[in-house]
SETOR-912861 format. One record per residue: chain; x, y, z of N, C-alpha, C, O in turn; residue in one letter; residue number from 1. Coordinates in Angstrom, 3 decimals. Example, Ala and Ser with C-alpha at 12.3 -4.5 7.8 and 13.67 -1.06 7.14 Angstrom:
2
+--------+----------+----------+----------+----------+----------+----------+----------+----------+----------+----------+----------+----------+---------+-----+
! cadena !      n_X !      n_Y !      n_Z !     ca_X !     ca_Y !     ca_Z !      c_X !      c_Y !      c_Z !      o_X !      o_Y !      o_Z ! residuo ! num !
+--------+----------+----------+----------+----------+----------+----------+----------+----------+----------+----------+----------+----------+---------+-----+
!      A !   13.190 !   -5.690 !    7.800 !   12.300 !   -4.500 !    7.800 !   13.200 !   -3.300 !    7.800 !   14.236 !   -3.319 !    8.465 !       A !   1 !
!      A !   12.850 !   -2.250 !    7.080 !   13.670 !   -1.060 !    7.140 !   12.900 !    0.030 !    7.870 !   13.409 !    1.138 !    8.039 !       S !   2 !
+--------+----------+----------+----------+----------+----------+----------+----------+----------+----------+----------+----------+----------+---------+-----+
***
This chain:
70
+--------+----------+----------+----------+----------+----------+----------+----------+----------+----------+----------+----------+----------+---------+-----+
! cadena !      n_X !      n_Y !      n_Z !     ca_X !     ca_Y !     ca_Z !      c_X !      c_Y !      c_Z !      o_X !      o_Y !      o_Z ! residuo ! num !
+--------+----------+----------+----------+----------+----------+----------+----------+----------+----------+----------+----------+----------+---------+-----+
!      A !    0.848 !   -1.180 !    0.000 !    0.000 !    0.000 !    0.000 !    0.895 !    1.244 !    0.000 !    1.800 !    1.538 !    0.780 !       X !   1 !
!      A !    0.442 !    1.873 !   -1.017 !    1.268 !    3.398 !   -0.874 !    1.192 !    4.250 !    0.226 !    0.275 !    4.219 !    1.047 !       X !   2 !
!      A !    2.107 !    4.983 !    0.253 !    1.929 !    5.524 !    1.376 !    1.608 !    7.233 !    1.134 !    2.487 !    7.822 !    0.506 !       X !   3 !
!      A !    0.569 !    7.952 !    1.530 !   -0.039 !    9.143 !    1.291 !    0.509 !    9.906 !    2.820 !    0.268 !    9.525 !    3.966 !       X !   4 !
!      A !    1.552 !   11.444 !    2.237 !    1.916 !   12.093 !    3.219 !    0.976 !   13.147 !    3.142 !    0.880 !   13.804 !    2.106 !       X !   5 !
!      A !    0.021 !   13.457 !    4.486 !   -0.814 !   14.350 !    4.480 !    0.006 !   15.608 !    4.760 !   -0.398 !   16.697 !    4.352 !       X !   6 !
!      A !    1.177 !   15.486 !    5.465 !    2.124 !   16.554 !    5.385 !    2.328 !   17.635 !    4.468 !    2.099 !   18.831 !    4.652 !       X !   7 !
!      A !    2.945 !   16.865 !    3.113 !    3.239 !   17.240 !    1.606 !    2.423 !   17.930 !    0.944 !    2.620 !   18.798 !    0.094 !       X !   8 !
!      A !    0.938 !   17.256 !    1.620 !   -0.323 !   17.645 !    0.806 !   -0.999 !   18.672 !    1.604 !   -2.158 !   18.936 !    1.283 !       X !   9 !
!      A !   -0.590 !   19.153 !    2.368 !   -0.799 !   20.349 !    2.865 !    0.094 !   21.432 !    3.110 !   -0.073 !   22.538 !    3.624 !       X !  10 !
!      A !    1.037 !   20.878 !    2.642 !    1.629 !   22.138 !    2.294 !    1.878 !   22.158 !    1.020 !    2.912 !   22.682 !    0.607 !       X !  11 !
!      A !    0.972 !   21.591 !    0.186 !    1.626 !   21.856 !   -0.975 !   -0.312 !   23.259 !   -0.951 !   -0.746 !   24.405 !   -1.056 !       X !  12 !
!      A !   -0.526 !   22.253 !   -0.796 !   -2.632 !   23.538 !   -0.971 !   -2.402 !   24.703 !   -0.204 !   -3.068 !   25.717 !   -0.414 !       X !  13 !
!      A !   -1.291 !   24.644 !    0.894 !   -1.039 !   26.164 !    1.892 !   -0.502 !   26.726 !    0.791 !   -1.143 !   27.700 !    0.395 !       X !  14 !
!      A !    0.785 !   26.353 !   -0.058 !    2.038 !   27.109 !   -0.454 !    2.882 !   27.439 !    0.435 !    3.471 !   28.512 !    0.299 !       X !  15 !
!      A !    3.072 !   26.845 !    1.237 !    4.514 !   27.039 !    2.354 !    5.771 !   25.477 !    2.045 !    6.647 !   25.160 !    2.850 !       X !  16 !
!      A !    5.524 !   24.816 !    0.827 !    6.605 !   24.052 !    0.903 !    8.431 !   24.036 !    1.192 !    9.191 !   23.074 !    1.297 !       X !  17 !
!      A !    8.792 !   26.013 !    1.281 !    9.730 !   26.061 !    2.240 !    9.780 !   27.061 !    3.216 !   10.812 !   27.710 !    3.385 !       X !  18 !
!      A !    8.628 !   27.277 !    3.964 !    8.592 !   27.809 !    5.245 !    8.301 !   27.324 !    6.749 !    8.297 !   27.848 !    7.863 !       X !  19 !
!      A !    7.968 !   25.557 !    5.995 !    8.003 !   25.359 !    7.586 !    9.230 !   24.921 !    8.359 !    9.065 !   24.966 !    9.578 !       X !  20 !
!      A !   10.402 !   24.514 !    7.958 !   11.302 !   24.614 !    8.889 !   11.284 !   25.608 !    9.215 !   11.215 !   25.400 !   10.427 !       X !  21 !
!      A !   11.291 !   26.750 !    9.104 !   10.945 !   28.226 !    9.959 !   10.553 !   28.602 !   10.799 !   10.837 !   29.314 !   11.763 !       X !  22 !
!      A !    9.572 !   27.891 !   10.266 !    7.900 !   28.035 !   11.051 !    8.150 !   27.463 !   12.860 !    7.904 !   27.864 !   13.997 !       X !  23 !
!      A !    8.974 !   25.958 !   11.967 !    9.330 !   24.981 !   13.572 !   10.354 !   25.499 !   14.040 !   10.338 !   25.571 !   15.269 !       X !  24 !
!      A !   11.747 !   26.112 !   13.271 !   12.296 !   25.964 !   14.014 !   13.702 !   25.223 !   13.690 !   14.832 !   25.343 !   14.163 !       X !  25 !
!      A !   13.201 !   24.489 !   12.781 !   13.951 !   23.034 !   12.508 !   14.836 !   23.207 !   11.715 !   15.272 !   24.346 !   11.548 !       X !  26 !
!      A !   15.434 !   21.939 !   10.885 !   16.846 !   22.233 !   10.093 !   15.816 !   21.328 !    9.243 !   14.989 !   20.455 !    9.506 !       X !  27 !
!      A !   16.449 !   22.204 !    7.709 !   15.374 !   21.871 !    6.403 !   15.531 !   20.006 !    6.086 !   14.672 !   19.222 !    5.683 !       X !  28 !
!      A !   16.481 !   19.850 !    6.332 !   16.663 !   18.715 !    6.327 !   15.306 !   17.474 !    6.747 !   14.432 !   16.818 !    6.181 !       X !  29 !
!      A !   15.920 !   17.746 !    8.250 !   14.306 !   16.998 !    8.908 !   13.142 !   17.174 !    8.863 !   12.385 !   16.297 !    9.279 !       X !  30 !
!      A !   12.652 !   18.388 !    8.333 !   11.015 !   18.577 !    7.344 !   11.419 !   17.823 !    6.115 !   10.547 !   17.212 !    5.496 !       X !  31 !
!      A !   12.394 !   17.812 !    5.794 !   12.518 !   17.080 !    4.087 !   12.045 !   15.641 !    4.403 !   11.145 !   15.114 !    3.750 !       X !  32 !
!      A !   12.807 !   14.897 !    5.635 !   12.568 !   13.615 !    5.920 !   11.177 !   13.400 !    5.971 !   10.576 !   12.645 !    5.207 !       X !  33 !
!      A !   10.460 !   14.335 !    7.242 !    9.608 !   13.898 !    7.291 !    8.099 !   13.798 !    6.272 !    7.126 !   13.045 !    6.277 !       X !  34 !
!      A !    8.564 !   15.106 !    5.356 !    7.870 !   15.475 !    4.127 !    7.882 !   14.045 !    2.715 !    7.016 !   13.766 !    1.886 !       X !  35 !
!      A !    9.015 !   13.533 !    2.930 !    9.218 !   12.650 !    1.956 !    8.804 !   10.872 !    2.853 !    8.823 !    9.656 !    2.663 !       X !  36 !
!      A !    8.568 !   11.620 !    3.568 !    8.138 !    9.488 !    4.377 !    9.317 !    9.103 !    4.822 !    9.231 !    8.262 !    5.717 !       X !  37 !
!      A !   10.533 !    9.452 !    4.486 !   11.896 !    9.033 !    5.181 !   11.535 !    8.723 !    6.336 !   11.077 !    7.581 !    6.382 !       X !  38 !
!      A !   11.551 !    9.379 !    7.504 !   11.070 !    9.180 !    8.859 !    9.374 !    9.772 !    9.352 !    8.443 !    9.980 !    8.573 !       X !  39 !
!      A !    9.366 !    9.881 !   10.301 !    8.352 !    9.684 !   11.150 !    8.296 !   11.281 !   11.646 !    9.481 !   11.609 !   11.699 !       X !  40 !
!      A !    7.642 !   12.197 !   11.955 !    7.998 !   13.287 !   13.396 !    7.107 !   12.517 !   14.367 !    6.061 !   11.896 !   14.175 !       X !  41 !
!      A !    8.143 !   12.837 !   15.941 !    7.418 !   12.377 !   17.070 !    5.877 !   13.006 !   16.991 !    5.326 !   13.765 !   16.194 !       X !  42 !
!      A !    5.469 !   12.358 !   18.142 !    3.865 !   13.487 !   18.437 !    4.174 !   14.651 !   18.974 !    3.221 !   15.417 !   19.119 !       X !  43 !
!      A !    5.231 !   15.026 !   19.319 !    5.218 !   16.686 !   19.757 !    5.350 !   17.035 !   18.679 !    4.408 !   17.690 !   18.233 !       X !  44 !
!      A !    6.553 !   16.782 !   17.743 !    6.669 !   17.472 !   16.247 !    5.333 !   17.531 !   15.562 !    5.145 !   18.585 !   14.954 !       X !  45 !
!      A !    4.195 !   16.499 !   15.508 !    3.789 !   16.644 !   14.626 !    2.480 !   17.488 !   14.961 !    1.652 !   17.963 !   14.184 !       X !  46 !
!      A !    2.546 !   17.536 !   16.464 !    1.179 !   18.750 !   17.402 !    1.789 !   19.761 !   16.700 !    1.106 !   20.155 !   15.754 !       X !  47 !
!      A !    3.325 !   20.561 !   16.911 !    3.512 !   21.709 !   16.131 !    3.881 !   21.852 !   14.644 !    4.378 !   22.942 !   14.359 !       X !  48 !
!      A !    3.748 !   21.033 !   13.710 !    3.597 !   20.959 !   12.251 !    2.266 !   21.761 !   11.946 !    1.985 !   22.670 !   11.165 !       X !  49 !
!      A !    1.327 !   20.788 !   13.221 !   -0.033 !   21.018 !   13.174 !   -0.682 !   22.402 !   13.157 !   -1.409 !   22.873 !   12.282 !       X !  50 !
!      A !   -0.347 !   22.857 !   14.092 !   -0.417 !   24.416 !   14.970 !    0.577 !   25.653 !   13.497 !    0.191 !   26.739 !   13.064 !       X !  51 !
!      A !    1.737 !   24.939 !   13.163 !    2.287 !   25.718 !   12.081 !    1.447 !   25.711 !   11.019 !    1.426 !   26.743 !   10.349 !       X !  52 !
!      A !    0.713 !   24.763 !   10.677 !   -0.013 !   24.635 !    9.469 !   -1.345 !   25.388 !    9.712 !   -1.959 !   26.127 !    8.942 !       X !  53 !
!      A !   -1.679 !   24.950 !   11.188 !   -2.808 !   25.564 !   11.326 !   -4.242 !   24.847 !   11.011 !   -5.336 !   25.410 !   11.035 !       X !  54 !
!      A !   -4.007 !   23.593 !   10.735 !   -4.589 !   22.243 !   10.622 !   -4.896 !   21.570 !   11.869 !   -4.146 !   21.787 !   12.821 !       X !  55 !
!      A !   -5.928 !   20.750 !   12.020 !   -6.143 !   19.715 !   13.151 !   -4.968 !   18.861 !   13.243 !   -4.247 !   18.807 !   12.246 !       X !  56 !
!      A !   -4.572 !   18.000 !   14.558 !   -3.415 !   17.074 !   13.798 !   -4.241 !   15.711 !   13.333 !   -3.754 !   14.684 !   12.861 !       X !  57 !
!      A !   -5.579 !   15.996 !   13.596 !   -6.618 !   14.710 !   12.377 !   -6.772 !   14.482 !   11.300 !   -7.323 !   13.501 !   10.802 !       X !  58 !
!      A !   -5.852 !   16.208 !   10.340 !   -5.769 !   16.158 !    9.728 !   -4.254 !   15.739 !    8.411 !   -4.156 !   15.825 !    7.186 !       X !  59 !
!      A !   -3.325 !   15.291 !    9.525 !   -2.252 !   15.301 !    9.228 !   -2.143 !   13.639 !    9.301 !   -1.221 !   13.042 !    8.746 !       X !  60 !
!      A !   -3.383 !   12.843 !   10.186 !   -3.042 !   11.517 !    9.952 !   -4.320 !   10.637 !    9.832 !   -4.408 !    9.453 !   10.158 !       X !  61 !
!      A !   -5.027 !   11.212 !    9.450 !   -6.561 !   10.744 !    8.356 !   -5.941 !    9.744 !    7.246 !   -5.026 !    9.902 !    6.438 !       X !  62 !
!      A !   -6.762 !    8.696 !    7.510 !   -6.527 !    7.610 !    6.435 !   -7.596 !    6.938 !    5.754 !   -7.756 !    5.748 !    5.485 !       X !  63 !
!      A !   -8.800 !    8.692 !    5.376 !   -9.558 !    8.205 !    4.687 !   -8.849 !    7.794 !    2.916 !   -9.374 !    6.758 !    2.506 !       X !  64 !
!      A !   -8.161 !    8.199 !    2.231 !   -7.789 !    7.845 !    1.314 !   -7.231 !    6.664 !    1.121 !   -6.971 !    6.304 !   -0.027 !       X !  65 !
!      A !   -6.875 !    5.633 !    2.529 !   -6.548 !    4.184 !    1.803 !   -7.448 !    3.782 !    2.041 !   -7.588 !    2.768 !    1.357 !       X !  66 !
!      A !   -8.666 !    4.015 !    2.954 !   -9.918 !    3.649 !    2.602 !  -10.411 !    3.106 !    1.030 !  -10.792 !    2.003 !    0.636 !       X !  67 !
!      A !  -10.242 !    4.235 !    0.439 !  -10.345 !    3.918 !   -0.661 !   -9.922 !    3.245 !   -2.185 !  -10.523 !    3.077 !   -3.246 !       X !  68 !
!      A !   -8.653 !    2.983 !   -1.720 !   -7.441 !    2.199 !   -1.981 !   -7.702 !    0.582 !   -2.011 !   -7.271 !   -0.156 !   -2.897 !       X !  69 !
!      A !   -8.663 !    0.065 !   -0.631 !   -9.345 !   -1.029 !   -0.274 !   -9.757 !   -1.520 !   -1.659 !  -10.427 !   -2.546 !   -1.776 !       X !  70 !
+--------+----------+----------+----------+----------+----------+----------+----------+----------+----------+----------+----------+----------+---------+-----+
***
């Protein structure tokens, strides 16, 4: 099953694909990871991805789309 980064896909519909290391804080690097599925962000990282985006974090790990994948 593929794997769908709700990450990517919200920042790609914001237009901030290089402002959130900024945003966090972070080194561009580890938004890259976590943007590309490389790794994981903990649950604190991903409460403030959330809060940076300005998104629920329900919305950052909703898996209605492999729903449909089924």
């Amino acid at each position: 099953m593929a794997k769908l980064n709700r990450i990517r896909v919200v920042l790609a519909e914001r237009d901030l694909n290089n402002k959130l290391s900024d945003k966090l804080g972070k080194d561009p690097a580890t938004v890259s990871k976590w943007v590309t599925n490389t790794t994981q962000p903990s649950l604190e990282a991903l409460i403030a991805i959330a809060n940076a985006l300005e998104v629920p974090v329900q919305e950052l790990v909703r898996q209605d789309e492999f729903s449909q994948e089924k």
